[in-house]
DRENDO-1510 file (C-alpha; in Angstrom, 1 decimal, always signed):
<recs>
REC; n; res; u; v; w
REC; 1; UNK; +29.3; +7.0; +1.1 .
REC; 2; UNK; +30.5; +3.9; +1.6 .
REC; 3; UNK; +28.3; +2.3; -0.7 .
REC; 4; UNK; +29.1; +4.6; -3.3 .
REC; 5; UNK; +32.9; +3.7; -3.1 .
REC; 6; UNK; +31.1; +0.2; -3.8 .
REC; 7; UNK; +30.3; +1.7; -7.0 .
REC; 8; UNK; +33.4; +2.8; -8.0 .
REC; 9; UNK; +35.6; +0.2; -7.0 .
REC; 10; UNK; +34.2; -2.8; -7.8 .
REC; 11; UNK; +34.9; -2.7; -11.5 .
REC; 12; UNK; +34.9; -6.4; -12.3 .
REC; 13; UNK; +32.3; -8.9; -12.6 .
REC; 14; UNK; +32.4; -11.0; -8.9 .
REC; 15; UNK; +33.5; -15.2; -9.6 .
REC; 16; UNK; +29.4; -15.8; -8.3 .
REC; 17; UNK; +27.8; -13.7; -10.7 .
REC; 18; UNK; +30.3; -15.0; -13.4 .
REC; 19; UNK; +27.6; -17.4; -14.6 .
REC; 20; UNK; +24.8; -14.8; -14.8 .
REC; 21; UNK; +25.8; -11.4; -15.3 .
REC; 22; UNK; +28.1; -10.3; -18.8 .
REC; 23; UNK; +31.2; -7.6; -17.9 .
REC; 24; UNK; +29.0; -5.1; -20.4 .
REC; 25; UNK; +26.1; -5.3; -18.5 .
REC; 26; UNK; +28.0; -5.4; -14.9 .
REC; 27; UNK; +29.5; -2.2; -16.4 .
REC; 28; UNK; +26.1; -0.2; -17.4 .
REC; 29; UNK; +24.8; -1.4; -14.2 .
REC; 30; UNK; +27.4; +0.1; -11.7 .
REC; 31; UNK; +27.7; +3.1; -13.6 .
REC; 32; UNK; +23.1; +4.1; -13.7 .
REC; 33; UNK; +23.9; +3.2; -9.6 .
REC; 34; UNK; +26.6; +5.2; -9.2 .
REC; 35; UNK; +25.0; +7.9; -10.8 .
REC; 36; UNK; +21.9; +7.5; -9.3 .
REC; 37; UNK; +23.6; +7.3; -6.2 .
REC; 38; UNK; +25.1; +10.9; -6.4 .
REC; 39; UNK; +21.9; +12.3; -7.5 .
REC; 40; UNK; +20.5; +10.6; -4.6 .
REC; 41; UNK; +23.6; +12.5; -2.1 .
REC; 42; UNK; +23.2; +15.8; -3.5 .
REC; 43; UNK; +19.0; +15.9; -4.1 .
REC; 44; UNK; +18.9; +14.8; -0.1 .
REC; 45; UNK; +21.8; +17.7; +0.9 .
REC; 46; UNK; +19.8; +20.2; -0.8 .
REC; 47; UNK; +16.4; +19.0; +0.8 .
REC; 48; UNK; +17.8; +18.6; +4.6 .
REC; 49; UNK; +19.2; +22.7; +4.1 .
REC; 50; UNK; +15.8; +23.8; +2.7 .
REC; 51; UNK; +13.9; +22.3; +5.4 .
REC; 52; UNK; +16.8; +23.5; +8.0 .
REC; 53; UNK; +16.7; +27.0; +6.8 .
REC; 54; UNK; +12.7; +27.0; +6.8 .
REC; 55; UNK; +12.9; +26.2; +10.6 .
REC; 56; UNK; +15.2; +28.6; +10.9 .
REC; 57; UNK; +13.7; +31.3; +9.1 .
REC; 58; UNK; +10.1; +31.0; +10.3 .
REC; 59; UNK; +9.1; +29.7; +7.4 .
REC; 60; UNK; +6.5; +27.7; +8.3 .
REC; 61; UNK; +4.7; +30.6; +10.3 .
REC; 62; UNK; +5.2; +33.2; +7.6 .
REC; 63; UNK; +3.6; +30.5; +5.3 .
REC; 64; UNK; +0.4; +30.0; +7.5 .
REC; 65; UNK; +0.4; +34.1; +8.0 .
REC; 66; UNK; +0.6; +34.5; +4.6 .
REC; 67; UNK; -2.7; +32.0; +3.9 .
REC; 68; UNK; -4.8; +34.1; +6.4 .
REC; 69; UNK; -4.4; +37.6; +4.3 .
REC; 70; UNK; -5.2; +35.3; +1.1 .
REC; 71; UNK; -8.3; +34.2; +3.2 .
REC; 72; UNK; -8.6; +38.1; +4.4 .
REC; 73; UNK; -8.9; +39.3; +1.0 .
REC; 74; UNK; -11.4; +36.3; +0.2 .
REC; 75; UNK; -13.5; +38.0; +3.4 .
REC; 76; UNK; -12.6; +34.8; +5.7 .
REC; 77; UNK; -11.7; +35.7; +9.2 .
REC; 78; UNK; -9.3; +33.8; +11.5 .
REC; 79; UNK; -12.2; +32.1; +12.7 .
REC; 80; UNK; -12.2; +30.2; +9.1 .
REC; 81; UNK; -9.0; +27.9; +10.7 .
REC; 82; UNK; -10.1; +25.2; +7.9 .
REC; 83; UNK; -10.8; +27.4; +4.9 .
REC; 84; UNK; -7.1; +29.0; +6.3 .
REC; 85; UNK; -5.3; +25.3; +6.6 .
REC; 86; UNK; -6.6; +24.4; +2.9 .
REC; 87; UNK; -4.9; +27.3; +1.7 .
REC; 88; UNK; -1.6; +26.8; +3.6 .
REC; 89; UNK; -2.0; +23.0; +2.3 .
REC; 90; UNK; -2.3; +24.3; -1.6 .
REC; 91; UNK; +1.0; +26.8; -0.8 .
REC; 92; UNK; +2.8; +24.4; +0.7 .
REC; 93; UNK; +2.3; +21.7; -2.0 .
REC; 94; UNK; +3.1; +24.1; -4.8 .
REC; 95; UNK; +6.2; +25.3; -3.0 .
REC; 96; UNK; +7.7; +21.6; -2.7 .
REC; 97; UNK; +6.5; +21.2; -6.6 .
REC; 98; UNK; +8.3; +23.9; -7.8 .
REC; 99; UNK; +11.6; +23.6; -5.9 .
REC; 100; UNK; +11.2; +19.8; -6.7 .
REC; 101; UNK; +11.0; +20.1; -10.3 .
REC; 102; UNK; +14.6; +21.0; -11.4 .
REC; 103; UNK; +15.5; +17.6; -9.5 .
REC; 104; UNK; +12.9; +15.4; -11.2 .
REC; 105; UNK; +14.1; +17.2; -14.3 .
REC; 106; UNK; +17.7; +16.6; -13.8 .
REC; 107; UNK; +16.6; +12.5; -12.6 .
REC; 108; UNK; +14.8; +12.0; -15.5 .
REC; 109; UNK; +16.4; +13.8; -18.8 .
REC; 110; UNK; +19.9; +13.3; -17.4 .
REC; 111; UNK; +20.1; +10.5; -15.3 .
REC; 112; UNK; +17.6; +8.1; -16.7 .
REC; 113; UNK; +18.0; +9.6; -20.4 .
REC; 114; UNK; +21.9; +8.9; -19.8 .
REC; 115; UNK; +21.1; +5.1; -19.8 .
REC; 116; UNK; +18.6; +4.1; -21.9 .
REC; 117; UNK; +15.4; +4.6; -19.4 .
REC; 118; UNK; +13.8; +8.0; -20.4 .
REC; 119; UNK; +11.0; +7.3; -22.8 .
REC; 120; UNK; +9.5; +11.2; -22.3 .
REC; 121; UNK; +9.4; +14.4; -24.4 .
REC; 122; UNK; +9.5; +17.2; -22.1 .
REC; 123; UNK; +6.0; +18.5; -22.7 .
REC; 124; UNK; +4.7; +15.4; -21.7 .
REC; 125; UNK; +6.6; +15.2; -18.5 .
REC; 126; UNK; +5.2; +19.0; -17.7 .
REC; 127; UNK; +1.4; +18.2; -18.8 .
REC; 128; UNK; +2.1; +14.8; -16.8 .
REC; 129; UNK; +3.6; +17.0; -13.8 .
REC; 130; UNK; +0.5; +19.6; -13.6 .
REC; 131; UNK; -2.1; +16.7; -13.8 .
REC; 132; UNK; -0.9; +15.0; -11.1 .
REC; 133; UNK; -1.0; +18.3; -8.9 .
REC; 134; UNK; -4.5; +19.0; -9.7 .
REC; 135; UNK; -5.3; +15.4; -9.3 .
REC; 136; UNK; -3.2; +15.7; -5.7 .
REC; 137; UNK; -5.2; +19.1; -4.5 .
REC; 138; UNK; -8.7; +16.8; -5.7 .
REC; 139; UNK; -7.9; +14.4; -3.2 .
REC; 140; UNK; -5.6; +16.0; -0.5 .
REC; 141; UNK; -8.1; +19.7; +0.2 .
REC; 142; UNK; -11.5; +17.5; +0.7 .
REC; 143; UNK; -9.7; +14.8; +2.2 .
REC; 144; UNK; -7.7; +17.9; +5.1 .
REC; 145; UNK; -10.8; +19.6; +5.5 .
REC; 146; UNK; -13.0; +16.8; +6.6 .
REC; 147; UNK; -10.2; +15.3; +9.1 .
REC; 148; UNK; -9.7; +18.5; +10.6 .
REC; 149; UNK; -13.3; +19.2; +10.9 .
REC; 150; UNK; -13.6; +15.6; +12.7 .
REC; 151; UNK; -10.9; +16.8; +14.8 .
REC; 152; UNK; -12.6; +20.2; +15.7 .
REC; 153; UNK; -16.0; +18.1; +16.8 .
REC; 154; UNK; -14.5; +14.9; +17.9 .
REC; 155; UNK; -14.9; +15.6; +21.8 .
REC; 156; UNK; -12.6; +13.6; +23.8 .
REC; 157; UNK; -12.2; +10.7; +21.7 .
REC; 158; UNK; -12.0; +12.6; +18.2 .
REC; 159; UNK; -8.6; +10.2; +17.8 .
REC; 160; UNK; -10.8; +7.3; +17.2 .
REC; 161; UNK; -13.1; +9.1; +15.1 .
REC; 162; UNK; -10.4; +10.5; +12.9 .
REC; 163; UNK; -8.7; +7.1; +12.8 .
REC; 164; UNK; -11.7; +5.3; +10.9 .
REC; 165; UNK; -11.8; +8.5; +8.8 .
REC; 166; UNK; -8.2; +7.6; +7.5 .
REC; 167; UNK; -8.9; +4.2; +7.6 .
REC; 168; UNK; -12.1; +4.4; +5.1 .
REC; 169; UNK; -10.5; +7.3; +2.9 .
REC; 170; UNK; -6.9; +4.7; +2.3 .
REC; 171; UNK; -9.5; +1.6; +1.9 .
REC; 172; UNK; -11.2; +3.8; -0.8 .
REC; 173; UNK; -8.0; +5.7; -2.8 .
REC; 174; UNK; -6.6; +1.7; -2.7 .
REC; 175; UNK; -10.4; +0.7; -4.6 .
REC; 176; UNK; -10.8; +3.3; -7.2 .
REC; 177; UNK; -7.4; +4.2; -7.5 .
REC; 178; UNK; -6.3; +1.4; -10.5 .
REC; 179; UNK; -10.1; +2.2; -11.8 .
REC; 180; UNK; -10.4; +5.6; -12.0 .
REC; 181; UNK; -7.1; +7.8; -10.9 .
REC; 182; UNK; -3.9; +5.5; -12.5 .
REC; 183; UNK; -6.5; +5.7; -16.1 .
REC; 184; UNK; -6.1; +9.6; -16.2 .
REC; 185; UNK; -2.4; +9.1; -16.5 .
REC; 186; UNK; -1.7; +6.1; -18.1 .
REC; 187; UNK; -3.2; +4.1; -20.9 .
REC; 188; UNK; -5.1; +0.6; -19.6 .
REC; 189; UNK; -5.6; -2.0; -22.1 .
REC; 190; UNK; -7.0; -5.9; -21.5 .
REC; 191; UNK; -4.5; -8.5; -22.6 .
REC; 192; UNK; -5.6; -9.9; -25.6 .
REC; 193; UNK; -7.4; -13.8; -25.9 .
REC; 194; UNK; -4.5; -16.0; -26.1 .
REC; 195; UNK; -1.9; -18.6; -24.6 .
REC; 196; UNK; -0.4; -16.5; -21.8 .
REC; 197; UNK; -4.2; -14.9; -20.9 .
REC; 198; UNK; -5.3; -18.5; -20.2 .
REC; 199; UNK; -2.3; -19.8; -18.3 .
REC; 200; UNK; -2.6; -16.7; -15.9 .
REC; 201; UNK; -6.5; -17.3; -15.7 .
REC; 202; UNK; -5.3; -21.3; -15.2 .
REC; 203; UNK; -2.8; -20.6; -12.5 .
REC; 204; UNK; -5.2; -18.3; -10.7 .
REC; 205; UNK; -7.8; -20.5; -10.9 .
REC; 206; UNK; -5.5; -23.2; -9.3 .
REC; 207; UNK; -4.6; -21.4; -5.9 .
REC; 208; UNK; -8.3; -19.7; -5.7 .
REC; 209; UNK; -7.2; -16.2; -6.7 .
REC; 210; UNK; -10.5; -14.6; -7.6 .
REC; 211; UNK; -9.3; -12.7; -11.0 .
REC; 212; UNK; -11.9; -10.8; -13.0 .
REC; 213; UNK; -9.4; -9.0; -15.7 .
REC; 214; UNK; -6.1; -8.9; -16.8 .
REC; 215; UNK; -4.8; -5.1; -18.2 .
REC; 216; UNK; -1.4; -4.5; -19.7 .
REC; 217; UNK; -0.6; -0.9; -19.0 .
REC; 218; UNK; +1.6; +1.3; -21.2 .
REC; 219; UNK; +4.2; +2.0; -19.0 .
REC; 220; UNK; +6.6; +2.6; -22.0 .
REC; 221; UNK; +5.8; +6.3; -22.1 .
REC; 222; UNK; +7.2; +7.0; -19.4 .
REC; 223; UNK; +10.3; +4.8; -18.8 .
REC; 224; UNK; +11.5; +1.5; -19.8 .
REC; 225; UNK; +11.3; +0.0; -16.3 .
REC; 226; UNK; +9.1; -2.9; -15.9 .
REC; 227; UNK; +6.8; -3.7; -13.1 .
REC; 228; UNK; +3.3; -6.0; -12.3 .
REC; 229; UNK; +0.9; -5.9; -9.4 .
REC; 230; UNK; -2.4; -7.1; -9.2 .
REC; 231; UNK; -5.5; -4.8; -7.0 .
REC; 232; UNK; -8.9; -5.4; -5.8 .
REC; 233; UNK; -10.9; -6.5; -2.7 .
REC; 234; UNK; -12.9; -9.7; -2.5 .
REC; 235; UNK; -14.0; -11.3; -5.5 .
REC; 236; UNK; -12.9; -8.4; -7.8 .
REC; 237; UNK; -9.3; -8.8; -8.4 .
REC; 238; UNK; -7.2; -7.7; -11.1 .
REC; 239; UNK; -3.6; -8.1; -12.5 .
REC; 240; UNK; -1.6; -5.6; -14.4 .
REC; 241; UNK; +1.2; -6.4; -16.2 .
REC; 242; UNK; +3.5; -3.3; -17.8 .
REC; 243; UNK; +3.6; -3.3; -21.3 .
REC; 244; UNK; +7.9; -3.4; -20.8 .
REC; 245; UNK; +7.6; -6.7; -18.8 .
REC; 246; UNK; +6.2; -8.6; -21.7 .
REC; 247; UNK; +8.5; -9.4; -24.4 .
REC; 248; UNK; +6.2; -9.8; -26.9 .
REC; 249; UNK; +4.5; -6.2; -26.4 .
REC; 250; UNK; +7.9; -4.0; -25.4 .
REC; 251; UNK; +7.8; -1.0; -27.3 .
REC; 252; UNK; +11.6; -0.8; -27.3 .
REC; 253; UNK; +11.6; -4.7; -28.5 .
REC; 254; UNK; +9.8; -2.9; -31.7 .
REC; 255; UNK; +12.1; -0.2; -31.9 .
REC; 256; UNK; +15.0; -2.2; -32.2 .
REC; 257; UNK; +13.7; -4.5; -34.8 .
REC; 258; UNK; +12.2; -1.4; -36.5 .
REC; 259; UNK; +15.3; +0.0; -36.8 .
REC; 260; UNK; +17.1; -3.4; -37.8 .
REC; 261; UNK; +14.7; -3.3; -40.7 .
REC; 262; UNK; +13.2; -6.3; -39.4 .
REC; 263; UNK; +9.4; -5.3; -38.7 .
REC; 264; UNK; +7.9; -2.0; -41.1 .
REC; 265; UNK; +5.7; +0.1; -39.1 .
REC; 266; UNK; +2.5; -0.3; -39.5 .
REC; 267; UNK; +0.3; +3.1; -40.8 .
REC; 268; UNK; -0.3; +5.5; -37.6 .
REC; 269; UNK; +2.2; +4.0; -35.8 .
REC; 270; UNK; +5.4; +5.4; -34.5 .
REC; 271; UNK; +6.7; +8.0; -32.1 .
REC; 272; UNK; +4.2; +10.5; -31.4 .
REC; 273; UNK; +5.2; +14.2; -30.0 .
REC; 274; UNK; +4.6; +12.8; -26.3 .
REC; 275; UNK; +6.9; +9.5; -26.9 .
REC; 276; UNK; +10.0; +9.0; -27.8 .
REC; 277; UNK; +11.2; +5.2; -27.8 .
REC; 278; UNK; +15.2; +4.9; -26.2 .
REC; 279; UNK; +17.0; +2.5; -27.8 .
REC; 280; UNK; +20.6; +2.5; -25.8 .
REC; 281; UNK; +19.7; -0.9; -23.9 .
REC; 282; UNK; +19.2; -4.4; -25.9 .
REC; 283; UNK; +16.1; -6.5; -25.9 .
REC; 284; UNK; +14.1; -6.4; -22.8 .
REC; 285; UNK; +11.1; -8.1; -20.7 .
REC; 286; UNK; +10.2; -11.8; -20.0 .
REC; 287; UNK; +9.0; -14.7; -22.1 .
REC; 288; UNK; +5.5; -15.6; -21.1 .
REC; 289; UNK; +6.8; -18.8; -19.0 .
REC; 290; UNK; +8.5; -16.1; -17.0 .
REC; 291; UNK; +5.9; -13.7; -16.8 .
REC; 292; UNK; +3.7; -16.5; -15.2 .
REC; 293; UNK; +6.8; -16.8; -12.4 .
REC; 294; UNK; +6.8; -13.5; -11.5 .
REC; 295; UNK; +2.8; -13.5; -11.4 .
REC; 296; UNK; +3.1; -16.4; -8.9 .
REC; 297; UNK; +5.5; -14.5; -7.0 .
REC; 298; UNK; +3.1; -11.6; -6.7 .
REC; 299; UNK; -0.1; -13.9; -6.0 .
REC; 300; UNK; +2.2; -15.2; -3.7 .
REC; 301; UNK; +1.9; -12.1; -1.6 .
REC; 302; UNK; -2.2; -12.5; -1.6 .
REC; 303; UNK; -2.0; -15.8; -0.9 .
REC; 304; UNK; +0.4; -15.3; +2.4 .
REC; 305; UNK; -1.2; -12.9; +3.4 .
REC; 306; UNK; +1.1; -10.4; +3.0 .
REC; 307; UNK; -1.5; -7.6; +1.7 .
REC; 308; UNK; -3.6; -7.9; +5.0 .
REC; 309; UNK; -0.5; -8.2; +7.3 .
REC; 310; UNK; +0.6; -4.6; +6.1 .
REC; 311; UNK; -2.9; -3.2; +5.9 .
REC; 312; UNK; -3.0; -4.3; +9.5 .
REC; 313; UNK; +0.2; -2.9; +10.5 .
REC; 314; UNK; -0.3; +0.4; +9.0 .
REC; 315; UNK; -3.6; +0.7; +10.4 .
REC; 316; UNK; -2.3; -0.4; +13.9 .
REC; 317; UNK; +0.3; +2.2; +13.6 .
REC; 318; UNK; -2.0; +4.9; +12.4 .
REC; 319; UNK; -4.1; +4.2; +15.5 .
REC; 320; UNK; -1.3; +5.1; +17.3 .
REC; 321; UNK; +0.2; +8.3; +15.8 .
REC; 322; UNK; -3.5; +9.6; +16.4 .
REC; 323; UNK; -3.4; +8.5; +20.2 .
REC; 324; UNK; -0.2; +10.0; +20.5 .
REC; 325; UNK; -1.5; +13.2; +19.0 .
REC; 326; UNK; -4.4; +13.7; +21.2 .
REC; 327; UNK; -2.1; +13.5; +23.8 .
REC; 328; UNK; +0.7; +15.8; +22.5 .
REC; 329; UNK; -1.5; +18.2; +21.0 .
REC; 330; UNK; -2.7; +20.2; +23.8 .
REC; 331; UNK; +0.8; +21.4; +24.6 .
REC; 332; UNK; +1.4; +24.9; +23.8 .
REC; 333; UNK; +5.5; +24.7; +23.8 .
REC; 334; UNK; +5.6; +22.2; +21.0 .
REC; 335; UNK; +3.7; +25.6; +18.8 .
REC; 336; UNK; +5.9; +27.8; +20.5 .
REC; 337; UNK; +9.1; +26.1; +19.4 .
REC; 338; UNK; +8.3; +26.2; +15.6 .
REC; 339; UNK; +6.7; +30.2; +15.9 .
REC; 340; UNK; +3.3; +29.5; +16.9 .
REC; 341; UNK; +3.3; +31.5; +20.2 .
REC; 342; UNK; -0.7; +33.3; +19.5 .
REC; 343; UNK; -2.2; +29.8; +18.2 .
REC; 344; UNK; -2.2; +26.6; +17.8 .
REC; 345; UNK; -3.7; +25.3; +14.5 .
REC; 346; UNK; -4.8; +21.7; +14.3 .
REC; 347; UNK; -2.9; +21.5; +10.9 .
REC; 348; UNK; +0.3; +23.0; +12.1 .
REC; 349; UNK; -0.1; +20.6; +15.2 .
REC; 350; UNK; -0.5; +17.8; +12.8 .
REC; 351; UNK; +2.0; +18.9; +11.2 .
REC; 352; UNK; +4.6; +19.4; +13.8 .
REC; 353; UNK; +3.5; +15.9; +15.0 .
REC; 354; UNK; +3.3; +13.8; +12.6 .
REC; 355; UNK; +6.5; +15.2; +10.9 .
REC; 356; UNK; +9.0; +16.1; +13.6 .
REC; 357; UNK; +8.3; +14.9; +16.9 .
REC; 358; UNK; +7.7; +11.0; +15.3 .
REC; 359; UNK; +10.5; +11.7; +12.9 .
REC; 360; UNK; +13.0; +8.8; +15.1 .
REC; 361; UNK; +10.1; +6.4; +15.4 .
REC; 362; UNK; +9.1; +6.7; +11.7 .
REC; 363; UNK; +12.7; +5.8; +11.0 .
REC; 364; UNK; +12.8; +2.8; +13.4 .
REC; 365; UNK; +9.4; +1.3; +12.1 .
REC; 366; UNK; +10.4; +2.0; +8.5 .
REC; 367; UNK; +13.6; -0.5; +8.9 .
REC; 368; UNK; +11.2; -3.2; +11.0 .
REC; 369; UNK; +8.9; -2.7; +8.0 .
REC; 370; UNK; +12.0; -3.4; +5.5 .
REC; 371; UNK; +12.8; -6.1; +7.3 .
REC; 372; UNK; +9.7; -7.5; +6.7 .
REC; 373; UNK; +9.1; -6.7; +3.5 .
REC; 374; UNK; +12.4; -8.3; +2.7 .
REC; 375; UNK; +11.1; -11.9; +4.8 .
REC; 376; UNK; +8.0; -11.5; +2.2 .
REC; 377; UNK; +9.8; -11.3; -0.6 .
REC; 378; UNK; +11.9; -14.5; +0.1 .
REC; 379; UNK; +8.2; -16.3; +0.9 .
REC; 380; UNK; +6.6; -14.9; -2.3 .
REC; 381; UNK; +9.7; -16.3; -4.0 .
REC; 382; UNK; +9.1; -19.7; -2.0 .
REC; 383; UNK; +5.3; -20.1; -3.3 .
REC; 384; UNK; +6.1; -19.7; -6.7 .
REC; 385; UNK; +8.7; -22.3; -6.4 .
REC; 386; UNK; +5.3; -24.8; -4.7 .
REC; 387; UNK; +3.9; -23.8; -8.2 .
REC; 388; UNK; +6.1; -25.0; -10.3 .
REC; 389; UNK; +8.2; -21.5; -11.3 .
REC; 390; UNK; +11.2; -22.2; -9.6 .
REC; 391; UNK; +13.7; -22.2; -13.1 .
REC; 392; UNK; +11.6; -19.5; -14.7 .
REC; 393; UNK; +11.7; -17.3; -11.7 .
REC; 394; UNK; +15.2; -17.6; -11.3 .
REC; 395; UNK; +16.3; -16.4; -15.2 .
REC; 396; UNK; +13.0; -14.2; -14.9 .
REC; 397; UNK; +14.9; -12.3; -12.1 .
REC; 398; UNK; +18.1; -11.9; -13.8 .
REC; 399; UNK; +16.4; -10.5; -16.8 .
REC; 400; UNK; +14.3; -7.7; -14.8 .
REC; 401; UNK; +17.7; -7.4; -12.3 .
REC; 402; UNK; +19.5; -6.4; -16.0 .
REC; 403; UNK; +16.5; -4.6; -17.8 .
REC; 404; UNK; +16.7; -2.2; -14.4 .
REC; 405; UNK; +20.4; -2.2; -14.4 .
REC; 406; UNK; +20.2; -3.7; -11.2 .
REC; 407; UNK; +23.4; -3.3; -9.7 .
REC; 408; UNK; +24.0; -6.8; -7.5 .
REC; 409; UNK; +26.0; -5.9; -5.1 .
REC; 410; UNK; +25.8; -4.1; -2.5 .
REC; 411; UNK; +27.0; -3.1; +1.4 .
REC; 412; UNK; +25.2; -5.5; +3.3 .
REC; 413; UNK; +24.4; -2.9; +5.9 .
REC; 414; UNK; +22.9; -0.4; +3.3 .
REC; 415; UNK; +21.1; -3.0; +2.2 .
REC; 416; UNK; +19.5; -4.6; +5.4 .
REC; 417; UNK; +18.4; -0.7; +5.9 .
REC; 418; UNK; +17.1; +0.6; +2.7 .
REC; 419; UNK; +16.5; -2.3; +0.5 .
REC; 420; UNK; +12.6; -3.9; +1.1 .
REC; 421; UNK; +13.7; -6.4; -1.5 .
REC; 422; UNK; +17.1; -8.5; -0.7 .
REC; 423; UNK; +19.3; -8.5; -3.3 .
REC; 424; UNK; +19.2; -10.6; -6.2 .
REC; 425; UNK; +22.3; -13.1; -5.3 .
REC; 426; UNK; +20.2; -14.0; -2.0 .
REC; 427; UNK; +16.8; -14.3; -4.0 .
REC; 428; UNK; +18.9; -16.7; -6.8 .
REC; 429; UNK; +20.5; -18.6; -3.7 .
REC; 430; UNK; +17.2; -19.6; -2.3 .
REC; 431; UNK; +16.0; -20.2; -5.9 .
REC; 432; UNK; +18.9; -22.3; -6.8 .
REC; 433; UNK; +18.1; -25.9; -5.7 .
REC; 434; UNK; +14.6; -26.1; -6.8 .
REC; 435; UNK; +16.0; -25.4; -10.5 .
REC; 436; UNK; +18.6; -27.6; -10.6 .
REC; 437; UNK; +15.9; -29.9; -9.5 .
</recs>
């Protein structure tokens, strides 16, 4: 709350971000996170009263009872616990879609359509929405069923069994995912032979990065937000750079100087039934000089480290939570309290586990792992400065900070807890010397 009274009553543009932030902008900024800040309020009341009156009502039980007569009619027995728990899995999912959607409706063609960020006709967003359940079940039922059956026949020390299960399965999703899943919803392209291609292949050349391919993916469909990240493992690794971080390929950069009269369209071209370019904001993304600081900033990140470190850590604590389970799982009162009192299915222990009884330590290690994130954000930022990227990081991250209506400032609090990337005035602090240099 307090951070929303941020929002509304800091109405003027602070003397320190006098030099880099307009009153127009300052003002489109505070109002997208003041609004997204309400939305945020009211979409986590509504979700803390579902889950409450779920508890409450036995949901979860009728939910699981209800997947043994679907299995009943299918002629699977109780003794089918898997087949059952794949079932419960599929209602459960399709429950959370369907009371999530009004909200994802309401973010999107309100909230992000009311300032400029909503680039989606509404049948796309529903064909979108359905293929990413289907793609979701793909994954998550063969995924359940073999970790529970691991489970089932692990013996003693099935929590070490299960654990390299996970491990191999997130090792894989992380391979094929930029490959094979992110294509079936998004549009990859290589970037084309030219000067910025060869200064990104230059500059990873220079610090070793092992790059194969550059894409630029079409982001633009779905929202005018920018973004680039790079994937791989060993000598296979690629960058991808959204279509809205590029100045020169922004498809609201040609829908403004289309409409200006400035560039014709060229035949076949245009908005399609599935697109709908938003004009509301001004020009947007990054020269290429400052597309190649935020690249070193990201292959800062591989080059620290930084991708291992949190593979490590989220390994380490998946090790744990799977110790902790074998331990925990045996006791009957932890069924008994959420209306298991016959039973005690692996999944409903899993999720009883994994969701409730670790629900304070999932909170601490979330704000150690913002924490972190936040000290490798201000290294990243440091590495690109060793390259050279210092000046053109620093106006790169005011123009993504006002393309994203970035709002810069903030409770320092709030920020320390939720933010995994410190706001922009400390990044532009640190920044600040090697520039002027």
């Amino acid at each position: 709350m307090y951070t929303r009274r941020i929002y509304k009553t800091t109405t003027h543009v602070p003397l320190e971000l006098g030099q880099i932030m307009d009153s127009e902008t300052f003002e489109k900024s505070r109002l997208y996170q003041l609004d997204k800040s309400t939305f945020s309020f009211w979409s986590g009341l509504y979700s803390e009263i579902e889950g409450t009156l779920i508890l409450l009502f036995g949901g979860i039980p009728y939910l699981w009872r209800l997947s043994g007569r679907f299995c009943g009619y299918a002629g699977f027995g109780p003794e089918y616990e898997i087949t059952q728990s794949l079932v419960f899995l599929l209602l459960a999912t399709l429950f959370s879609a369907l009371t999530g959607l009004p909200w994802s409706l309401y973010n999107t063609f309100v909230i992000e359509e009311k300032h400029g960020f909503n680039q989606q006709t509404l049948g796309f967003f529903m064909k979108d929405a359905v293929k990413k359940f289907i793609v979701t079940q793909c994954i998550l039922l063969p995924v359940s069923s073999l970790l529970l059956y691991i489970i089932k026949i692990g013996g003693d020390y099935f929590f070490i069994y299960a654990w390299l299960f996970t491990l191999v399965v997130s090792l894989v999703l992380v391979t094929i995912y930029a490959d094979y899943i992110a294509p079936l919803f998004d549009k990859f392209t290589p970037l084309p032979e030219g000067k910025l291609k060869q200064e990104i292949e230059v500059m990873a050349k220079s610090i070793d990065f092992p790059l194969t391919k550059v894409y630029v993916v079409e982001g633009s469909k779905r929202s005018s937000h920018s973004n680039a990240y790079f994937y791989g493992f060993f000598k296979n690794k690629r960058i991808v750079l959204f279509d809205t971080l590029l100045e020169e390929y922004s498809v609201l950069n040609k829908a403004i100087l289309e409409e200006s009269g400035m560039e014709a369209r060229k035949d076949g071209e245009g908005d399609s039934e599935e697109v709908k370019p938003n004009v509301k904001n001004k020009k947007q993304g990054c020269k290429n000089e400052e597309v190649l600081a935020v690249l070193g900033h990201e292959l800062g990140h591989w080059k620290l480290g930084h991708t291992v470190k949190n593979i490590i850590i989220s390994q380490m604590n998946s090790f744990l939570c799977f110790f902790l389970f074998a331990v925990l799982i045996g006791r009957k009162e932890l069924f008994s309290a959420f209306g298991f009192y016959n039973s005690q299915p692996t999944l409903i222990g899993l999720l009883i586990i994994f969701q409730f009884i670790f629900s304070p330590y999932n909170e601490v290690l979330s704000f150690c792992l913002t924490v972190l994130s936040r000290r490798f954000e201000f290294q990243a930022d440091a590495f690109a400065k060793k390259l050279g990227k210092a000046k053109d990081l620093y106006s790169a991250l005011i123009k993504l900070n006002k393309d994203n209506l970035g709002f810069p400032v903030s409770d320092w609090l709030f920020s320390m807890w939720h933010y995994s990337h410190p706001p922009l005035l400390e990044r532009l602090q640190a920044l600040e010397n090697s520039k002027q240099d």
